[in-house]
N, C-alpha and C positions, 0 to 999 in steps of 0.2 A: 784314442786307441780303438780299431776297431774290435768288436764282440767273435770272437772265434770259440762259440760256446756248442757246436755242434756234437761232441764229444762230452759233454758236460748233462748230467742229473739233473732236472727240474724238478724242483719241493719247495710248495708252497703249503705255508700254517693253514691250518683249519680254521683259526679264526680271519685270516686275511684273504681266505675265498669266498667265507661266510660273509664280511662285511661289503666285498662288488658284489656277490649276490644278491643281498639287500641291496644295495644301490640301483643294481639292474631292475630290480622290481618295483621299489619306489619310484624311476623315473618312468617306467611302461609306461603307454606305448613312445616314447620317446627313447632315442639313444640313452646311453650312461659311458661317460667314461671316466678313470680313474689311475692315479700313478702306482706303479709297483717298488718298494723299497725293497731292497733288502742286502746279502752278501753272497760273496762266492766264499766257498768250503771246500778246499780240496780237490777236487770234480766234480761239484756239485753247486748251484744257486739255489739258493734260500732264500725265499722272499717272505719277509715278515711280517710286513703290513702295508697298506692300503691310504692315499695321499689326494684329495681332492685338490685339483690345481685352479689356481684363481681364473679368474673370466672365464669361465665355463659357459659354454653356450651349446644347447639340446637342440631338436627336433626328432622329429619319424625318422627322418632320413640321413642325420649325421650328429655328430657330435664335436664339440672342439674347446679347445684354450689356446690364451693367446701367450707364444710363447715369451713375448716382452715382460707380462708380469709375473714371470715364473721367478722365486729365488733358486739360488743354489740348493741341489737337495743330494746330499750324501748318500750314496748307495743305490739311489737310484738305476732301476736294471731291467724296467721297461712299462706295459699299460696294460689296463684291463679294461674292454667294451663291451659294449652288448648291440646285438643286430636285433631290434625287434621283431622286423621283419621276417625272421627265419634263418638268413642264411649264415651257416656255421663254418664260415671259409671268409679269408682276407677279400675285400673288394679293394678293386685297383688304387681308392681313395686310403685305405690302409696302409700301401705301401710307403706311403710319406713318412705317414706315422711311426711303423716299424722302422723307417734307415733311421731317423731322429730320436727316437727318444728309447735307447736301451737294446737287449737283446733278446728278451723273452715277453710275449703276449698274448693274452690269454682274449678268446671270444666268448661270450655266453648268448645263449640263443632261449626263448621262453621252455619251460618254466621255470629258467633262472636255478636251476640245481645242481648238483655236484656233476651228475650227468650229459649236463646239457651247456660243457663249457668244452672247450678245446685251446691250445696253444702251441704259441709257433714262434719259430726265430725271424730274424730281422728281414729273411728273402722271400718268406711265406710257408717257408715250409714246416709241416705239422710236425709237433713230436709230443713223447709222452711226458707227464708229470706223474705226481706221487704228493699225494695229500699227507699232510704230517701235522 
């Protein structure tokens, strides 16, 4: 089914943007990416927490897992990455990313803080969240 969540509240736990933050900073200078769980509410997605997916593979310039060894994951509602490089917008390699895996996606750009994160639905387009 596709994700028609443009109408829909983004809220994400304080602890589940604290632990990609950590994540992004730990792998500096390298990418980080990471799964988002969580549910929908009413008109709104809740994302709970935060899901290292297996074969993970870094560098500077990208990030990835292989989707073969992914299990099933419940609730599953989309990823968290970081650009090290700076830039706080989808790069075309994104795009993959966001039709595949969920509806909502967050970017973090250094210094990895509440600030310096952005999210967007599955066609790239920005929208707000609300930290909770």
């Amino acid at each position: 089914m596709p994700w028609n969540i443009g109408y829909m509240e983004i809220r994400i736990r304080r602890r589940a943007l604290a632990e990609a933050l950590a994540g992004a900073k730990a792998a500096y200078p390298n990418e980080f990416v990471c799964l988002l769980r969580g549910k929908r509410e009413s008109a709104s997605i809740v994302i709970e927490d935060t899901l290292i997916p297996p074969g993970i593979m870094v560098s500077k310039a990208m990030s990835s897992f292989s989707d073969w060894m992914m299990p099933f994951i419940e609730g599953m509602v989309g990823t968290f990455h970081s650009h090290p490089q700076g830039e706080l917008r989808p790069s075309r390699q994104d795009g993959w990313l966001f039709e595949k895996k969920g509806g909502v996606h967050f970017i973090a750009v250094e210094p990895f803080s509440r600030k310096s994160v952005a999210a967007f639905l599955g066609n790239g387009r920005k929208v707000a969240f609300r930290i909770i």
